[in-house]
C-alpha positions as CSV (number, residue, x, y, z in Angstrom):
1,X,-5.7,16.5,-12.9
2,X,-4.4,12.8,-13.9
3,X,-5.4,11.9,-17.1
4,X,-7.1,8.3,-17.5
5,X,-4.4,6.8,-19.6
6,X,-1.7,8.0,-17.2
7,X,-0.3,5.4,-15.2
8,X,-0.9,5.2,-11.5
9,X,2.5,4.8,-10.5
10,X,5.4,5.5,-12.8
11,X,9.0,5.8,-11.5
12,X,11.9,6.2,-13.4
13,X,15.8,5.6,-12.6
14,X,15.1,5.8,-8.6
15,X,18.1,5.9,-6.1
16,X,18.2,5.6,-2.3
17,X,20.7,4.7,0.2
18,X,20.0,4.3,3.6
19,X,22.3,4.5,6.7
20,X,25.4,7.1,7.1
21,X,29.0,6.8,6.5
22,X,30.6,3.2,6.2
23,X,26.8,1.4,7.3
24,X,25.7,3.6,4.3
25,X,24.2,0.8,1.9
26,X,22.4,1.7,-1.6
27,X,19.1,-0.2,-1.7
28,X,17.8,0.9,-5.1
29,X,19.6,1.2,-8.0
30,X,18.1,2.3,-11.1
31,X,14.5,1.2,-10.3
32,X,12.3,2.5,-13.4
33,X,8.7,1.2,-13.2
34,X,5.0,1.7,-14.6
35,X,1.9,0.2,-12.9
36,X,-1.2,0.7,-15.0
37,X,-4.4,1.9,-13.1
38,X,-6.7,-0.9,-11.8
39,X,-3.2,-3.2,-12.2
40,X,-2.5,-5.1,-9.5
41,X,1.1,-6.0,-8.9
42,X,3.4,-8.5,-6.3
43,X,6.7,-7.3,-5.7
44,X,8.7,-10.5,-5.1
45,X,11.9,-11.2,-4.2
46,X,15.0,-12.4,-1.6
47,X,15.1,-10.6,1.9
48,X,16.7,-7.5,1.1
49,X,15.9,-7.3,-2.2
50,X,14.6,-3.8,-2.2
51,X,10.8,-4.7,-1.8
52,X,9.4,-3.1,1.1
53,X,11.8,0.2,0.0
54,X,10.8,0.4,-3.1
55,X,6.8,0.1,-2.0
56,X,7.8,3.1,1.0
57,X,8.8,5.3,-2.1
58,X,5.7,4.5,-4.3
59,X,3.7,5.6,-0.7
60,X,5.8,8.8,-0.2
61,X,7.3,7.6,3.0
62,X,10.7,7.8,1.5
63,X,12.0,10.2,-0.8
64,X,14.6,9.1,-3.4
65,X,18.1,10.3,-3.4
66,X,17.5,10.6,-7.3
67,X,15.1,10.2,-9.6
68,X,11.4,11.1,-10.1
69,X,8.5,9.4,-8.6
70,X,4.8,10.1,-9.8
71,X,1.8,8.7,-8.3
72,X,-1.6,9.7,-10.0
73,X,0.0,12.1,-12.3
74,X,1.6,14.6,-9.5
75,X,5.5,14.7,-9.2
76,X,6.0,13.8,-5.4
77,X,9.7,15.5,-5.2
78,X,8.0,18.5,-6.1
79,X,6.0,18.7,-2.9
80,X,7.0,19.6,0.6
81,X,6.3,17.2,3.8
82,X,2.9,18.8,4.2
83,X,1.8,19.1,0.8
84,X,3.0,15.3,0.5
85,X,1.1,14.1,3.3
86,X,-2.4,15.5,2.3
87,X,-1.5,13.8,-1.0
88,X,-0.2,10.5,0.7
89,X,-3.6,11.1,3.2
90,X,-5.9,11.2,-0.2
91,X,-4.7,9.2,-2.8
92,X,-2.6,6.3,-1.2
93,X,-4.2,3.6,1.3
94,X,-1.4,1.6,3.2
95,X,-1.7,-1.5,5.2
96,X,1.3,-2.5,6.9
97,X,2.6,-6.4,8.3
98,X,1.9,-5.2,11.6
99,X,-1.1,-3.1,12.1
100,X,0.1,0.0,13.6
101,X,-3.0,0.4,15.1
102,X,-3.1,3.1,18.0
103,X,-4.2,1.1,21.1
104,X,-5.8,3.5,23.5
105,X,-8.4,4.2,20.5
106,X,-11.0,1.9,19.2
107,X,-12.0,0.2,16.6
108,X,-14.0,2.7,15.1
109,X,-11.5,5.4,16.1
110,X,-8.5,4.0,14.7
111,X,-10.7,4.2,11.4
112,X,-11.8,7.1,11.7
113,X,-8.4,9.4,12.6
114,X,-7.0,9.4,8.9
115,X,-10.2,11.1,7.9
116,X,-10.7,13.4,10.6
117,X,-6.9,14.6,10.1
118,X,-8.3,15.7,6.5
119,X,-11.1,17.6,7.7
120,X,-13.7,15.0,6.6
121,X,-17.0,16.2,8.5
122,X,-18.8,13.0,8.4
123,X,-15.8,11.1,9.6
124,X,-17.8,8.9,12.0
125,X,-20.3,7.4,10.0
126,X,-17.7,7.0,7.1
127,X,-15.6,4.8,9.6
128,X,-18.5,2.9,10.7
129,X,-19.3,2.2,6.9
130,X,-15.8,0.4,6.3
131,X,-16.0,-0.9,9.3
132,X,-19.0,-3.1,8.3
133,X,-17.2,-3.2,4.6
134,X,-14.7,-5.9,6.8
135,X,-17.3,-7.2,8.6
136,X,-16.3,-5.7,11.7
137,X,-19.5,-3.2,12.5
138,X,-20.2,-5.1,15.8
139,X,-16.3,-4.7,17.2
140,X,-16.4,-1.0,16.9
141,X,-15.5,-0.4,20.3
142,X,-13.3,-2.9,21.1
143,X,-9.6,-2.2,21.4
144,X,-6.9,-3.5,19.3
145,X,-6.0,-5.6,22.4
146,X,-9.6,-7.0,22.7
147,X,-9.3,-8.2,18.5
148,X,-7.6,-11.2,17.0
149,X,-4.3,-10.5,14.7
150,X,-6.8,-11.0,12.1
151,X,-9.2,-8.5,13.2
152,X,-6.9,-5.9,13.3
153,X,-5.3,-6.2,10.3
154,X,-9.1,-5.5,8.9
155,X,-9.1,-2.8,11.1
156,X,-6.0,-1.7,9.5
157,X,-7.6,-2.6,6.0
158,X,-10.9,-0.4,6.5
159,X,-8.2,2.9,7.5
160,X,-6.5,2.8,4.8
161,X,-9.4,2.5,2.7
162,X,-11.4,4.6,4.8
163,X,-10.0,8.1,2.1
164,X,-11.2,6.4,-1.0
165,X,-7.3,6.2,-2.3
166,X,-7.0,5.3,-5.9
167,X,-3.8,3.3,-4.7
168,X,-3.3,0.7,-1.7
169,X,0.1,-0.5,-0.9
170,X,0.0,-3.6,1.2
171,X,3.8,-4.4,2.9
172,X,3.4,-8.2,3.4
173,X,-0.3,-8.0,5.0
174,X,-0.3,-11.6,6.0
175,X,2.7,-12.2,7.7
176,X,1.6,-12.0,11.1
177,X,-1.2,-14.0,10.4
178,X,-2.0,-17.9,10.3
179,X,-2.9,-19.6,6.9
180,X,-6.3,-19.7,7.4
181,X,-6.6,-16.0,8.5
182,X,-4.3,-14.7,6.0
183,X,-6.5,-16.1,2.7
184,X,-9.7,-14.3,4.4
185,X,-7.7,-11.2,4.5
186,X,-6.1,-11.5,1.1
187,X,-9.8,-12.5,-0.6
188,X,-11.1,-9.0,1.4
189,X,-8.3,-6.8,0.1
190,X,-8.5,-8.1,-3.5
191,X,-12.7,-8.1,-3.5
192,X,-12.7,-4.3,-1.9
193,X,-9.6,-3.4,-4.4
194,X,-12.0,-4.5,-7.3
195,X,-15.2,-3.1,-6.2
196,X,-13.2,0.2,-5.8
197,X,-11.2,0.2,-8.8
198,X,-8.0,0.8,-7.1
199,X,-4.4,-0.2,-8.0
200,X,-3.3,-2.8,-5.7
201,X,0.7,-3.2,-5.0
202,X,1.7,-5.5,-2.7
203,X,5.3,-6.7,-0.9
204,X,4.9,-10.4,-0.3
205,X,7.1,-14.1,0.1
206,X,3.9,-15.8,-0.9
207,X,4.2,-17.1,-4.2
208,X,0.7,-18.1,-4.1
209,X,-0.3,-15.0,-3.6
210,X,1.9,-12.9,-6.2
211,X,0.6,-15.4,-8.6
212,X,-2.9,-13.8,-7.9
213,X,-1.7,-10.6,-9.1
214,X,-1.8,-9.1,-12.8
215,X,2.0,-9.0,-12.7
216,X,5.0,-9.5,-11.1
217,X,7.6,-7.7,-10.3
218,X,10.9,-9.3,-9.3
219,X,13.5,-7.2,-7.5
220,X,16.9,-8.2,-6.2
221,X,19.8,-6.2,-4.9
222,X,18.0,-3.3,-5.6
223,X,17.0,-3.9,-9.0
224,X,14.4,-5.2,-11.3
225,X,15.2,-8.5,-12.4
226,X,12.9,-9.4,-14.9
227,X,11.1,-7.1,-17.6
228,X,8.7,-5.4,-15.1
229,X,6.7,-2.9,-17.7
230,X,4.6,-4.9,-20.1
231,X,1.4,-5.9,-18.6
232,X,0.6,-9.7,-18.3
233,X,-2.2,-10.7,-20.8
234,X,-4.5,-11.3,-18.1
235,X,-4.9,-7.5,-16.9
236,X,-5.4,-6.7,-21.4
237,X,-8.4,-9.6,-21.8
């Protein structure tokens, strides 16, 4: 069990390269980073800076070619692919630029399929719950073809919550989204992140946005570029 003062994410020296042979390119080097619990945190940062990498590898999606990563306490290279994806499936919420919503299933079922795949019994009437946590109740059967971009990335926001994860990771959840739409989808995450007491790290070219967060952390070429572990007074008060 994860003590309180642990910290929700803590990686240190992570390496990973990605492609084969000559396209073989290293993306990380050397990444070693803390994120309190309750922090929230932008990763910022040039394209191909590392960003959306690094945030696959705090989510499990991507396992490190060296290094440790721990989420919540638990050693994730210590698990195999099943054992990592029921702990992916209960701690870890992920909402993704664009929605990866299934689209023969509906609204309520797209919700509902992350809890159903861990046995939740009541898996229904939890899905219907976050649904109306986005204000989407009265869309529940409507397709993902039938919603707005910005209705289905609330769809997408009520799955990954749907688990109760201590941590949602959010891979720049505006960016198929118009202005307007993107700040109502940004004030949900950050009010449901709150009520919850989740951590919230986020991928994002919005400076705005990153400002909004308790820290930032700057990557580029595959490194932190700026003292990423002290927490900015803001989060302390």
């Amino acid at each position: 069990m994860a003590l309180l003062d642990e910290p929700a994410v803590e990686l240190e020296n992570v390496h990973l390269s990605l492609g084969r042979g000559p396209a073989r390119v290293h993306v990380l080097n050397g990444i070693s980073l803390s994120v309190a619990r309750g922090e929230t945190v932008g990763l910022v940062g040039p394209s191909g800076s590392g960003k959306s990498t690094l945030l696959m590898v705090m989510a499990g999606l991507e396992q490190p070619d060296a290094g440790s990563v721990k989420i919540d306490g638990a050693r994730l290279d210590g698990l195999g692919e099943d054992a990592l994806a029921r702990f992916r499936g209960a701690k870890i919420g992920i909402v993704f630029q664009s929605f990866h919503l299934i689209p023969t299933m509906t609204a309520l079922e797209n919700v509902a399929i992350p809890l159903e795949l861990s046995g939740v019994a009541d898996a229904s009437p939890r899905a219907m719950r976050e649904l109306e946590a986005v204000g989407l109740k009265d869309r529940r059967a409507h397709y993902p073809a039938q919603l707005s971009g910005g209705e289905q990335q609330r769809v997408a926001l009520a799955r990954a919550l749907a688990p109760n994860p201590s941590i949602l990771v959010a891979d720049e959840p505006t960016g198929n989204l118009d202005e307007s739409t993107g700040e109502k989808i940004i004030e949900l995450m950050f009010a449901l992140k709150r009520d919850r007491g989740a951590t919230l790290i986020l991928v994002t070219h919005d400076l705005t946005l990153s400002a909004r967060c308790d820290r930032e952390v700057r990557l580029r070429s595959g490194r932190i570029e700026a003292p990423a572990n002290v927490l900015w007074p803001k989060l302390r008060a």
